[in-house]
N, C-alpha and C positions, 0 to 999 in steps of 0.2 A: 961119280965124281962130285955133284953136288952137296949129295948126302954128305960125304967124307971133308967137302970143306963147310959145310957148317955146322959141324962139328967141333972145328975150330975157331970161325970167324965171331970176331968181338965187336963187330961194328955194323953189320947189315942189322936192320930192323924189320924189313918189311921184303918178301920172297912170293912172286908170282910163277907156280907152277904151271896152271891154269893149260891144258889142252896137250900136254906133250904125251899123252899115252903110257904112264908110267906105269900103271898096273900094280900089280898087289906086289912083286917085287920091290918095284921104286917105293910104295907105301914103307912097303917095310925097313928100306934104309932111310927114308925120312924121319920117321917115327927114332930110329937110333938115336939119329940127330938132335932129336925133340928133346929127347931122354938128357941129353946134355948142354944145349942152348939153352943161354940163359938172356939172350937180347935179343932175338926176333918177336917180337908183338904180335905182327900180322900174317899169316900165310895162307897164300890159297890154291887149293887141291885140285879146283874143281875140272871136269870134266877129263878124268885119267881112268877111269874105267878102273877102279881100286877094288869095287865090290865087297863081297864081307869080309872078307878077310881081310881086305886092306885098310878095314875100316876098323877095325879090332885091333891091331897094330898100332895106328895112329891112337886109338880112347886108350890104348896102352900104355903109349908115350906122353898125354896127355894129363895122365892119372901123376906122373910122375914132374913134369912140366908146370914152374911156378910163374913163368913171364908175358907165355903165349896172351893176348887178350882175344886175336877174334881169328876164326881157322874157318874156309871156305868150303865144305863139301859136296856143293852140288853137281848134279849129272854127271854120277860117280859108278851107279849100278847098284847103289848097296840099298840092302833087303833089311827085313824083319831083323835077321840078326846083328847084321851090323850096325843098327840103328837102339838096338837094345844095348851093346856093347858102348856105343861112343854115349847114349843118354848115361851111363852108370857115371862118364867121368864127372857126368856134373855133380855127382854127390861127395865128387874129393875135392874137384878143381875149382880152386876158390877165387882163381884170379881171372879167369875166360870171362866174355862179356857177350860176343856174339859167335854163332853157328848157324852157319848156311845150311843147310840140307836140303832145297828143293830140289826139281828132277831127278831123284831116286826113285826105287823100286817099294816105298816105305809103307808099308799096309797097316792094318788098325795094330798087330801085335806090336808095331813096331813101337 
């Protein structure tokens, strides 16, 4: 439901997810959303147990995403890969400024 409406909404800037357990599912309708909001700034993920998958989702929607400025992903589960995944958006994402990532799983590969 949240996903679906900000998708639409022209006026929220700023969206605290922050602890509701949404899992790689909710990632992945977030990340929709990202794909096509174009006025939220700030969001934060953190602590939804998204893991890698739902972290490759989100650097997904990201890649595509010209507004977001600063996204929260800590104490999220995500690993090596999904840590490899969200670092690629930075070589598209030209408008991000800040990335949370602490309390992950995030090892040297990462």
């Amino acid at each position: 439901a949240v996903a679906g409406a900000l998708k639409v909404n022209s006026h929220l800037e700023k969206i605290n997810l922050s602890g509701n357990s949404i899992g790689v599912k909710g990632a992945e309708a977030v990340a929709g959303a990202l794909q096509v909001n174009n006025h939220l700034w700030k969001m934060n993920l953190s602590s939804n147990d998204i893991g890698d998958n739902g972290a490759e989702a989100v650097a997904g929607a990201l890649k595509v995403n010209n507004h977001l400025k600063t996204i929260y992903l800590s104490r999220n589960n995500i690993g090596d890969k999904g840590a490899e995944a969200v670092a690629g958006t930075l070589k598209v994402n030209k408008k991000l400024q800040t990335m949370l990532l602490h309390g992950n799983d995030i090892g040297d590969e990462g």
